[in-house]
Backbone as a chain_set.jsonl record, in Angstrom:
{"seq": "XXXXXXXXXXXXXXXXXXXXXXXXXXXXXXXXXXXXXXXXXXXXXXXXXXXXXXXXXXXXXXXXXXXXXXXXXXXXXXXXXXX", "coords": {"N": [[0.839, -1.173, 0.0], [0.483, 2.254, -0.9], [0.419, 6.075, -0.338], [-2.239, 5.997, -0.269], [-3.527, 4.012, -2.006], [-4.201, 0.234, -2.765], [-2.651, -2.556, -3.343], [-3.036, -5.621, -5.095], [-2.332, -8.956, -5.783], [-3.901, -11.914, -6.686], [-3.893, -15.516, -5.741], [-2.994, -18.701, -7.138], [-3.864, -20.517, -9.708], [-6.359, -19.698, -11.286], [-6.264, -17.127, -12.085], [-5.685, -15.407, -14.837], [-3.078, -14.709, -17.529], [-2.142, -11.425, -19.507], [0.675, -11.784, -17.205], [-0.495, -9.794, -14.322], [-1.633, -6.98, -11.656], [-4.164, -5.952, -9.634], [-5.512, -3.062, -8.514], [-6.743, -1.044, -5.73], [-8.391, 2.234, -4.833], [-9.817, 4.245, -2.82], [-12.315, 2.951, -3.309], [-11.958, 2.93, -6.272], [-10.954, 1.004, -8.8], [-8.417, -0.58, -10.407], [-6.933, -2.617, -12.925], [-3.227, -3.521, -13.621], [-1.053, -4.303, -15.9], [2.058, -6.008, -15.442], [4.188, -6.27, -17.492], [4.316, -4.329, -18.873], [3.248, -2.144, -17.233], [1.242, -0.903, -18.059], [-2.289, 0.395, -17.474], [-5.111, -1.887, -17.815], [-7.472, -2.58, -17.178], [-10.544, -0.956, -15.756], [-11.023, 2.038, -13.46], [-9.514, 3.744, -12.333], [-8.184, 6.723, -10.911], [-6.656, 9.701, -12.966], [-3.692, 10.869, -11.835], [-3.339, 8.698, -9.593], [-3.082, 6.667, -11.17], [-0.529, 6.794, -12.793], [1.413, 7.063, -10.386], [0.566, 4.23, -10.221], [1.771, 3.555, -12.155], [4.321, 4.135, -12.74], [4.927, 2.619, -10.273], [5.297, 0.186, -10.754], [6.395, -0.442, -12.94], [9.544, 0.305, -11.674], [9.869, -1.823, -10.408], [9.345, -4.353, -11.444], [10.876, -7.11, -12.265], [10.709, -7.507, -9.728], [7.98, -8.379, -9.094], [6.792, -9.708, -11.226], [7.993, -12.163, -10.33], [6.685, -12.709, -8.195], [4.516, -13.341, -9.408], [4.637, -15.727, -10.698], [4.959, -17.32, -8.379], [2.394, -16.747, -7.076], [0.957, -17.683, -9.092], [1.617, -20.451, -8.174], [-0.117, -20.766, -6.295], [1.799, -20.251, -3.937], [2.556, -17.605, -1.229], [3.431, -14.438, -2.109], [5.868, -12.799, -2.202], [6.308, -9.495, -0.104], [6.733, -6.039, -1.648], [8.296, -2.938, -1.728], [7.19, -0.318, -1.023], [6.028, 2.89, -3.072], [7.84, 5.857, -1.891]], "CA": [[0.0, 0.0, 0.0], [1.147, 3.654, -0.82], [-0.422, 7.163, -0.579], [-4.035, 4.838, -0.224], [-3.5, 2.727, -3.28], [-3.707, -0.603, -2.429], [-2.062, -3.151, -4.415], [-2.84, -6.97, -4.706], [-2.009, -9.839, -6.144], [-4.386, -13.149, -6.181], [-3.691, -16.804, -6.059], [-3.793, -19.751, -7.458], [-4.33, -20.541, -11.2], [-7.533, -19.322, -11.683], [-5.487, -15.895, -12.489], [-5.544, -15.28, -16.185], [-2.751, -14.086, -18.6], [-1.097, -11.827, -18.856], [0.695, -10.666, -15.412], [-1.397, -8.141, -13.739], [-1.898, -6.241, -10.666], [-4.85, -5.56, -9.417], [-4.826, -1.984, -7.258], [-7.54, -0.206, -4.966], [-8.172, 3.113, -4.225], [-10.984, 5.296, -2.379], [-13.491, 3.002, -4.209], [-11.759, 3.251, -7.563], [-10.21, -0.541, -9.045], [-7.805, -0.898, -11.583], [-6.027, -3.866, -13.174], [-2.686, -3.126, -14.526], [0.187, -5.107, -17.241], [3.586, -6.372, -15.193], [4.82, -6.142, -18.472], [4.089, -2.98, -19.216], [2.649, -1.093, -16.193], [-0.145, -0.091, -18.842], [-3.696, 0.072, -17.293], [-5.745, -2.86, -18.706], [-9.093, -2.167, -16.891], [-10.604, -0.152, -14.217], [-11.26, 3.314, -13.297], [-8.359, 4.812, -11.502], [-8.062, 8.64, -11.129], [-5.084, 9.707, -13.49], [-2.618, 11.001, -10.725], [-3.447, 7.477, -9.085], [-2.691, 5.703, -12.149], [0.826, 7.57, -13.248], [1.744, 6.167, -9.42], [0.731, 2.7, -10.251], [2.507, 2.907, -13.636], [5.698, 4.392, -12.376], [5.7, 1.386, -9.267], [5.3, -1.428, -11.763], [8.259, 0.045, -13.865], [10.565, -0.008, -10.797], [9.925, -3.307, -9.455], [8.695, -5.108, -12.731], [10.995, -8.46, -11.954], [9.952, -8.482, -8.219], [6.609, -8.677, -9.715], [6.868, -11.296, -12.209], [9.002, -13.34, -9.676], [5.897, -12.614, -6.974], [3.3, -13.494, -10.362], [5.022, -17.254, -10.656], [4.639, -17.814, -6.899], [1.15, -16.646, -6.96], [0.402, -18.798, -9.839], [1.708, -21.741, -7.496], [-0.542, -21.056, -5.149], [2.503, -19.733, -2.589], [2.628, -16.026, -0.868], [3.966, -13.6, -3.019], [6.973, -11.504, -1.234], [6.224, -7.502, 0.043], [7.873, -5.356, -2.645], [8.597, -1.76, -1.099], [6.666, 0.938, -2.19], [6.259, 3.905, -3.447], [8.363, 6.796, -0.943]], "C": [[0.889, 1.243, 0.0], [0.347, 4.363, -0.955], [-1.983, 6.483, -0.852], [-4.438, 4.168, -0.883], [-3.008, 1.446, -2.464], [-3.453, -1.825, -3.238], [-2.096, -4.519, -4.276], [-2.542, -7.981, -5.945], [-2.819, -11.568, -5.754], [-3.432, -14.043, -6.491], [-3.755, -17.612, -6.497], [-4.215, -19.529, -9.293], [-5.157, -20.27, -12.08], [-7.457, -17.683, -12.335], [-5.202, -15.993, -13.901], [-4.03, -14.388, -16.746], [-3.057, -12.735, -19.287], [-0.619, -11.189, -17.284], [0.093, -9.261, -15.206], [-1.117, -8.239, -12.222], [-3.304, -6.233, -10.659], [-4.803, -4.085, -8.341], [-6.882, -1.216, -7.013], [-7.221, 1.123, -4.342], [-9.601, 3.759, -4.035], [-11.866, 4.398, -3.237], [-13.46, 2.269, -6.012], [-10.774, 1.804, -7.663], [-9.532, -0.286, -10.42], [-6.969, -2.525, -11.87], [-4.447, -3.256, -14.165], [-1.686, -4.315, -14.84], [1.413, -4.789, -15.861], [3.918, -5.916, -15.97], [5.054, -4.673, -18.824], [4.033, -1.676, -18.203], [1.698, -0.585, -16.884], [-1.52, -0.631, -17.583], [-4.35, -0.849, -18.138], [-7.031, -2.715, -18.63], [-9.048, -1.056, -16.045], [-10.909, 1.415, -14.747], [-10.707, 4.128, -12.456], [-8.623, 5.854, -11.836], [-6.547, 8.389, -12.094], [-3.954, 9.83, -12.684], [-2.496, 9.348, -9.942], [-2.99, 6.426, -9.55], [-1.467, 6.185, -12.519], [1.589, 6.665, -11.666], [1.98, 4.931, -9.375], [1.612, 2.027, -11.297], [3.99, 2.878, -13.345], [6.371, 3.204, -11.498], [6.178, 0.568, -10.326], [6.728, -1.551, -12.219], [9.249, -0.874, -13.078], [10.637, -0.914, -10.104], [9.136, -4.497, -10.754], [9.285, -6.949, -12.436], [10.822, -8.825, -10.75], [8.481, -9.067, -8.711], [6.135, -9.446, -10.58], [7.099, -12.333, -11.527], [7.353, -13.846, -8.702], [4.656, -13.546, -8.355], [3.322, -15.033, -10.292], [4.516, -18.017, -9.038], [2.862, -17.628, -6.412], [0.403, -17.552, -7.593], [0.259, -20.262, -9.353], [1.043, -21.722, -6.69], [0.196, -20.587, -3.705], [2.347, -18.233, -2.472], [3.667, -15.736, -1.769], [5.192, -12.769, -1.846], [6.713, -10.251, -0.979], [6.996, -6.635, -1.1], [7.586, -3.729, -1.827], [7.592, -0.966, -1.813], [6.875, 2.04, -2.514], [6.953, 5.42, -2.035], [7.535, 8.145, -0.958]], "O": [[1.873, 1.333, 0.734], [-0.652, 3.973, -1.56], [-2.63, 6.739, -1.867], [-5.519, 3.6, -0.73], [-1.991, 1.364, -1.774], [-4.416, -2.046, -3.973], [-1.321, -4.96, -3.428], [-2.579, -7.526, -7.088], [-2.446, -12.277, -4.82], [-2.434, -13.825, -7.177], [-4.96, -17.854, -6.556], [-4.731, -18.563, -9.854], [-5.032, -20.426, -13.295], [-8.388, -17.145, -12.934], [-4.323, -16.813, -14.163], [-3.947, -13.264, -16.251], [-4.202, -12.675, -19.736], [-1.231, -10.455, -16.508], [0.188, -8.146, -15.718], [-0.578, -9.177, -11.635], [-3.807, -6.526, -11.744], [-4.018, -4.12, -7.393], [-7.803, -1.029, -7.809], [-6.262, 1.34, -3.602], [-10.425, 3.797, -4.949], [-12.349, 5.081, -4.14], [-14.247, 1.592, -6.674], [-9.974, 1.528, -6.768], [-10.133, 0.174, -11.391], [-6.556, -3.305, -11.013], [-4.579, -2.659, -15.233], [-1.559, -5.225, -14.021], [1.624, -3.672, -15.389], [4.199, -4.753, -15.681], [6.149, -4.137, -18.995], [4.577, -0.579, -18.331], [1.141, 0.357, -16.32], [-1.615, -1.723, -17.023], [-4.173, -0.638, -19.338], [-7.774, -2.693, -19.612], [-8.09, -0.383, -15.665], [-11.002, 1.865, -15.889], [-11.256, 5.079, -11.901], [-9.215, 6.126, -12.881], [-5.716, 7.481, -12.063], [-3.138, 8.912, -12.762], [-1.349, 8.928, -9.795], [-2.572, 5.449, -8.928], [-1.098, 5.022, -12.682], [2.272, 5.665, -11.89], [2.95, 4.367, -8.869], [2.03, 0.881, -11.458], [4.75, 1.941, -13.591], [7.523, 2.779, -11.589], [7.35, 0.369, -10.646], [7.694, -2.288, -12.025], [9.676, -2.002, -13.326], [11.416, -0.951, -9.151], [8.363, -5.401, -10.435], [8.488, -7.887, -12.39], [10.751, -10.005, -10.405], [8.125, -10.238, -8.58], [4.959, -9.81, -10.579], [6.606, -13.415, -11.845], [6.979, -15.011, -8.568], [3.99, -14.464, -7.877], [2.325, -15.655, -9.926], [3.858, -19.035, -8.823], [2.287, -18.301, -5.557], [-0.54, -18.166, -7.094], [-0.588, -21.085, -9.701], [1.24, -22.655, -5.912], [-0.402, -20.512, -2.632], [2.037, -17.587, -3.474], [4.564, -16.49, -2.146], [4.932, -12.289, -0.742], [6.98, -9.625, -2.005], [8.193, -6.917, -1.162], [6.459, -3.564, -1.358], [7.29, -1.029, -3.005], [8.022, 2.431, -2.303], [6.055, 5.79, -1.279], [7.845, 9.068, -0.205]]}, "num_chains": 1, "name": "protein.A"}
């Protein structure tokens, strides 16, 4: 969680292709691209979304690494957030 975005990651195989995020804020849900950090769905505020795009960026192979482990069904690791 940063500045009230909160950022998850499900479990388990039932998780579709390709790596995403899911993130919460005030209400407002987005899904965004590992790969990319692009928005895929959702209705983030823009300032909210520039945040979520910029994390992704800077932690893109914790987040792939965390995507595989999720896919297995195991906890994903904390990745730091945004300062």
């Amino acid at each position: 969680m940063f500045y009230g975005i909160l950022i998850r990651m499900y479990l388990g195989n039932k998780e579709h292709n390709p790596p995403h995020i899911h993130a919460l804020y005030q209400g407002y849900k987005g899904i965004f691209a590992i790969k990319t950090g692009e928005k895929i769905d959702g209705n983030i505020p823009g300032d909210q979304e520039k945040m979520i795009t910029a994390w992704v960026v800077l932690h893109r192979a914790e987040l792939l690494a965390d995507w595989d482990l999720a896919q297995n069904g195991e906890l994903p690791y904390k990745i730091k957030p945004l300062d």
